[in-house]
C-alpha positions in Angstrom: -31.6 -67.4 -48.4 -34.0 -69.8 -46.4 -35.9 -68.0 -43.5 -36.1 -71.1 -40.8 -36.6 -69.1 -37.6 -39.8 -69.7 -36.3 -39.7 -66.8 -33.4 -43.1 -67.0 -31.6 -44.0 -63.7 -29.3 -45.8 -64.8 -26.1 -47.7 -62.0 -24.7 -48.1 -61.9 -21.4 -51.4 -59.8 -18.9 -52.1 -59.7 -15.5 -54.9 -60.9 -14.4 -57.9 -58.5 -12.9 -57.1 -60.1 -9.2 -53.0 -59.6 -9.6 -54.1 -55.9 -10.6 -56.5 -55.4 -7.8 -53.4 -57.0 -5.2 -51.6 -54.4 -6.8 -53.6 -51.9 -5.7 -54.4 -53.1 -2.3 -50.8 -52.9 -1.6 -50.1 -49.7 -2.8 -52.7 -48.2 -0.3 -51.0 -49.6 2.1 -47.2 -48.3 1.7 -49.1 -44.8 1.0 -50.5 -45.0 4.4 -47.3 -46.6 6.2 -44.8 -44.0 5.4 -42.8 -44.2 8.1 -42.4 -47.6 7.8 -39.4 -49.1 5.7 -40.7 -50.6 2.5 -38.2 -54.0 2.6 -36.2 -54.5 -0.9 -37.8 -56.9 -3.4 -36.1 -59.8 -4.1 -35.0 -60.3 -7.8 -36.4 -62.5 -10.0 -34.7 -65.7 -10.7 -35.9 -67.0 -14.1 -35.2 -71.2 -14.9 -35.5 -72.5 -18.1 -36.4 -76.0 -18.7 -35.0 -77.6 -21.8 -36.1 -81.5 -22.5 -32.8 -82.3 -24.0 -32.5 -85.4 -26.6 -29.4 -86.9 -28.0 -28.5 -89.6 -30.3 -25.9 -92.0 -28.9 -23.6 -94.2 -31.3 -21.5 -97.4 -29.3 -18.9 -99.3 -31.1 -16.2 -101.5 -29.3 -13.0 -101.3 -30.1 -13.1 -103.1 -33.6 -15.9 -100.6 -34.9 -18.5 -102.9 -34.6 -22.4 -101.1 -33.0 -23.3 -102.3 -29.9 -27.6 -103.3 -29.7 -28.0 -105.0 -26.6 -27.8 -102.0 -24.2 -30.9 -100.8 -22.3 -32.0 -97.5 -20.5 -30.5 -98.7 -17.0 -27.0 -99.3 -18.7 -26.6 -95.5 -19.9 -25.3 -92.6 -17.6 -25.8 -89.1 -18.8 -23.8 -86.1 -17.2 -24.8 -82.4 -18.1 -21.5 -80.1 -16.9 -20.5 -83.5 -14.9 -24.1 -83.6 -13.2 -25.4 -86.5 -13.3 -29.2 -86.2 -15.2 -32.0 -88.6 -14.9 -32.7 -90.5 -18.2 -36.8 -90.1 -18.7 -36.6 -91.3 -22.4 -35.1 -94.2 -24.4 -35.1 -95.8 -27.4 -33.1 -98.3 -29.6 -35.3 -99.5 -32.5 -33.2 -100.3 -35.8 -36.0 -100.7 -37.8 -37.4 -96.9 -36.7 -37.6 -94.6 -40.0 -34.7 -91.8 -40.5 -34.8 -88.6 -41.9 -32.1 -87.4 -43.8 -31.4 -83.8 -45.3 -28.3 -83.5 -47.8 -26.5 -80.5 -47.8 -24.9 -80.4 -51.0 -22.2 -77.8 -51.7 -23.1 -76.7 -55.7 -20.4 -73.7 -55.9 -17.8 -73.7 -58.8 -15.0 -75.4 -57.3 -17.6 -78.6 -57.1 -17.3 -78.4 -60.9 -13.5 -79.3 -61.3 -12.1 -82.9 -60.9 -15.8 -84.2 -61.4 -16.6 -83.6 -57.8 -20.0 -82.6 -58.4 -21.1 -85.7 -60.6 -19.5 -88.1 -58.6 -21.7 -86.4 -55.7 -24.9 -86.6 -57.8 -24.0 -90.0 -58.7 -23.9 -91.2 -55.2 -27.2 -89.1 -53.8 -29.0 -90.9 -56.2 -27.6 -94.6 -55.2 -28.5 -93.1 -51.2 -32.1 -92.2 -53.0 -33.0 -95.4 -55.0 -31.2 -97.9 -53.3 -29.8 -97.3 -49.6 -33.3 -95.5 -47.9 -35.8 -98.0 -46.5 -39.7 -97.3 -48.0 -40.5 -95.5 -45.1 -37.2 -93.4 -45.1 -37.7 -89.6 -45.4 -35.1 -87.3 -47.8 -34.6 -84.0 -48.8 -32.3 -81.8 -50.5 -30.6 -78.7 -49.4 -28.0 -76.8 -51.9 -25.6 -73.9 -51.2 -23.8 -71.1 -53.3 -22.7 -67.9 -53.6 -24.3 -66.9 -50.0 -27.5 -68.5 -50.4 -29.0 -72.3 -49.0 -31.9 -73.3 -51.3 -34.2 -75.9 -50.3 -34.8 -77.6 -53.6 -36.6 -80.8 -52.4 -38.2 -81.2 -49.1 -38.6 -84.3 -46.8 -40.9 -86.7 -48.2 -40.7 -90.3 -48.5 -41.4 -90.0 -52.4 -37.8 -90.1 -54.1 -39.2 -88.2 -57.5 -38.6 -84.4 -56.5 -35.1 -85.2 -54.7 -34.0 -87.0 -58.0 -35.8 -84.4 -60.3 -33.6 -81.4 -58.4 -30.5 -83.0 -57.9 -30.1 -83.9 -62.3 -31.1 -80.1 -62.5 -28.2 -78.7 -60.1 -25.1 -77.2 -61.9 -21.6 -76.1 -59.7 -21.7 -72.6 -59.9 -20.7 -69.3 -57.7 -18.8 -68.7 -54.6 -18.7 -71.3 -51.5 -20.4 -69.7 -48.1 -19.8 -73.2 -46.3 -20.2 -71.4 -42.7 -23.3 -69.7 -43.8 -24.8 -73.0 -44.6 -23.9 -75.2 -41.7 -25.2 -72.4 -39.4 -28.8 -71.9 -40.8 -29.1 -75.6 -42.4 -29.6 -78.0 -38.7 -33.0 -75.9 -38.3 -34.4 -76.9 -41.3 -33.2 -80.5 -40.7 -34.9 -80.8 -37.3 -38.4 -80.1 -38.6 -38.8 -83.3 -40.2 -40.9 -85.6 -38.6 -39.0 -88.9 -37.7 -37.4 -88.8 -34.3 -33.9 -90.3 -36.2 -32.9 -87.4 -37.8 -29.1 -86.5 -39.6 -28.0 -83.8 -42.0 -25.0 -84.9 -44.5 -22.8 -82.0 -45.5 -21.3 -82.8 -49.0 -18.5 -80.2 -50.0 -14.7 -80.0 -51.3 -14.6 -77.6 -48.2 -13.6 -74.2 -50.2 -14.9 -71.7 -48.3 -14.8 -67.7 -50.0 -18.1 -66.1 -49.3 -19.4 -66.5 -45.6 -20.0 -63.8 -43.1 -19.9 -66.1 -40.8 -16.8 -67.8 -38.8 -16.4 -71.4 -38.5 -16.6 -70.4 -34.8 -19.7 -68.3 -35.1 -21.6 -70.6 -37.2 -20.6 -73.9 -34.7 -22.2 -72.1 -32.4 -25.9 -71.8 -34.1 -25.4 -75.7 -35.3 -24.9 -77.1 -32.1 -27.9 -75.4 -30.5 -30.3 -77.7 -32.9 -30.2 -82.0 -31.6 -29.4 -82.8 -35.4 -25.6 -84.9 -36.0 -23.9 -83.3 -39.3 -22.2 -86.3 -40.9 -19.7 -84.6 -43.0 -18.2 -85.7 -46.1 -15.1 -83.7 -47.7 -14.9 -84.9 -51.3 -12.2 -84.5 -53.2 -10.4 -81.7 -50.5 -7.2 -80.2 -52.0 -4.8 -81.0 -49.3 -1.5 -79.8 -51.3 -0.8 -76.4 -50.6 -0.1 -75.3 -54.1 -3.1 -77.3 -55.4 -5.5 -75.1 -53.0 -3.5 -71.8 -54.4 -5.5 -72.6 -57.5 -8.7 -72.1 -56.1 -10.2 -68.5 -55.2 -10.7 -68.7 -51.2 -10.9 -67.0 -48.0 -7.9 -65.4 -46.8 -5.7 -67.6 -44.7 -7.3 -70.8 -45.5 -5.1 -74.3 -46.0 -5.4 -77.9 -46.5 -5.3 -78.8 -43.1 -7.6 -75.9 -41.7 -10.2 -77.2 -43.9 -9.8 -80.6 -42.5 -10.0 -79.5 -38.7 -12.9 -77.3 -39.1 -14.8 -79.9 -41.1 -14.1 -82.5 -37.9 -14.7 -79.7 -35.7 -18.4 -79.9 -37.6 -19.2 -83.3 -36.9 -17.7 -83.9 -33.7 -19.2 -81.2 -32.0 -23.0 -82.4 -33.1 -22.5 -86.2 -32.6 -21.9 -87.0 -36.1 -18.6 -88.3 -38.1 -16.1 -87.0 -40.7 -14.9 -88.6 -44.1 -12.6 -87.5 -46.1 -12.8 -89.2 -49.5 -11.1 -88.8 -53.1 -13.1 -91.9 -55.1 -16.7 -92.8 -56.0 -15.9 -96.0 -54.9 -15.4 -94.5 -50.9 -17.9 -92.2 -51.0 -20.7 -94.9 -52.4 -19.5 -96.7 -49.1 -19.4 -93.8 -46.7 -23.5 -93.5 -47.9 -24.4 -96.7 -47.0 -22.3 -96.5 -43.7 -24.6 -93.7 -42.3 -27.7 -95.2 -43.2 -25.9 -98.5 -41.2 -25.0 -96.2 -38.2 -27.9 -94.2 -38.0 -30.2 -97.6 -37.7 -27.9 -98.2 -34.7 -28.0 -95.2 -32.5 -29.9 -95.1 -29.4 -31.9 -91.8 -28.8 -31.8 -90.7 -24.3 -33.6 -87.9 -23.3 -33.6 -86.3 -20.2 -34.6 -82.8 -18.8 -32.2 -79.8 -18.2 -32.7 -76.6 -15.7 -30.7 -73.6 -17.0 -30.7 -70.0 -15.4 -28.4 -69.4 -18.0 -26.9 -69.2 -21.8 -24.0 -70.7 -21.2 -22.8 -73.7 -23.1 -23.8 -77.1 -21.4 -21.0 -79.9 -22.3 -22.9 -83.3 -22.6 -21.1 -87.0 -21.5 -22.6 -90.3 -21.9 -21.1 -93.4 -20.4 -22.1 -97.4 -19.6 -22.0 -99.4 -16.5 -20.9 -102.1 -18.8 -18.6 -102.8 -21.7 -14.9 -100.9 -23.1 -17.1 -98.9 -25.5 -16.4 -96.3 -27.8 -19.2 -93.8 -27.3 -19.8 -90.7 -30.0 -22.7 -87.7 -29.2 -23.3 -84.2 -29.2 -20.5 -82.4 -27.1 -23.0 -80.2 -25.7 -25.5 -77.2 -26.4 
């Protein structure tokens, strides 16, 4: 299992004139006993979070809006309105994109799996610009191996991917839970994770719930694509999975996936659709806009994120919140 947290332990002295105050004032209360000592205040501790999120606009007929700037962009944190100190729209900006690629058995039947190694290497050799970074995350039977890391040189993510074989059990919520924060450390500023999976899921210890709520906390869209889902009832009795799963519960909690981090759903049964749905990320990440502003929490609780224009009937897609 990959070990991405990064937990850094600040510590924290007083300095020799906070300890000599301190000492200064407790001469004092000794020596005014009578007097009523007044009740300290408690502390009240803000956190301040520079927030970034990538913005997608369409109008009605699908087509990516480019001509907006900063000033026609309102952001609202929990319906606050925030103040937008960073912008950017540059099509031509590198991406970095990490592949989640679901490698458990079920993968193996209906030609799932090559059809998806067929189509990462098109993404690899053919859709990626020069200066493009990719890497290559696989998941099975509990465990989310980084076989390729992001680099701009195609040979390891090609090299790993013709060595992956289907195998094992499917922990899907394990994976989309630890997998953003290994995304996020790559170094372009465009950055998307692609989940890849027939959406099986028998081996988590996680909840779809539970592992939503570590995804979201990391600025990275999941673009999800379910490949090859079994959405008849009695074709998904074939398959060895979690207790009360169905067709259409896999479908929801995939959506919930991508919606909730800004990014988009397909669900595909071809190589023909899913060589399309790879070049229509790499189009829509080129066209996202990336707004930052700063947030003040005293707080853990969930923030819920809404972008809006002065101008234009748009169709706008982000993160829901964090």
């Amino acid at each position: 299992m990959i070990d991405i947290s990064n937990r850094k332990i600040a510590a924290r002295g007083l300095s020799l004139l906070t300890v000599l105050v301190f000492m200064v004032m407790a001469a004092i209360r000794a020596q005014e006993k009578t007097q009523k000592v007044p009740q300290e205040k408690a502390a009240y501790n803000v956190t301040v979070n520079a927030i970034t999120i990538a913005v997608t606009v369409q109008d009605k007929k699908g087509r990516y809006i480019n001509n907006l700037e900063e000033k026609d962009f309102v952001v609202y944190e929990n319906n606050e309105k925030k103040i937008i100190n960073y912008f950017q729209h540059d099509q031509s900006a590198p991406l970095s994109l990490t592949v989640l690629l679901d490698v458990s058995g079920s993968m193996a039947l209906e030609n799932k799996f090559e059809d998806c190694r067929r189509a990462l290497q098109v993404l690899a050799e053919k859709v990626l610009a020069p200066q493009d970074e990719l890497a290559l995350l696989v998941f099975a039977d509990g465990e989310v191996e980084v076989v390729a890391r992001h680099s701009t040189d195609r040979s390891a993510f090609l090299a790993s991917l013709e060595g992956e074989q289907a195998y094992g059990k499917t922990a899907l919520n394990d994976a989309v839970a630890v997998s953003p924060q290994y995304a996020v450390r790559a170094k372009n500023e465009k950055r998307a994770l692609i989940l890849i999976t027939d959406g099986i899921e028998n081996d988590s210890q996680s909840s779809a719930e539970q592992a939503l709520e570590i995804a979201r906390r990391v600025d990275v869209p999941i673009y999800v694509i379910g490949y090859k889902i079994p959405r008849a009832e009695e074709i998904l009795a074939r398959h060895k999975r979690r207790t009360g799963l169905t067709a259409m519960g896999i479908v929801e909690t995939l959506k919930m996936f991508a919606e909730a981090t800004g990014g988009k759903a397909f669900f595909l049964d071809d190589l023909e659709s899913l060589l399309a749905t790879i070049y229509e990320i790499k189009r829509e990440q080129s066209h996202q806009y990336l707004i930052g502003y700063t947030s003040y929490k005293d707080d853990d609780k969930y923030r819920r994120i809404r972008v809006t224009t002065v101008k234009g009937n748009y169709r706008i897609r982000t993160r829901q919140g964090y």
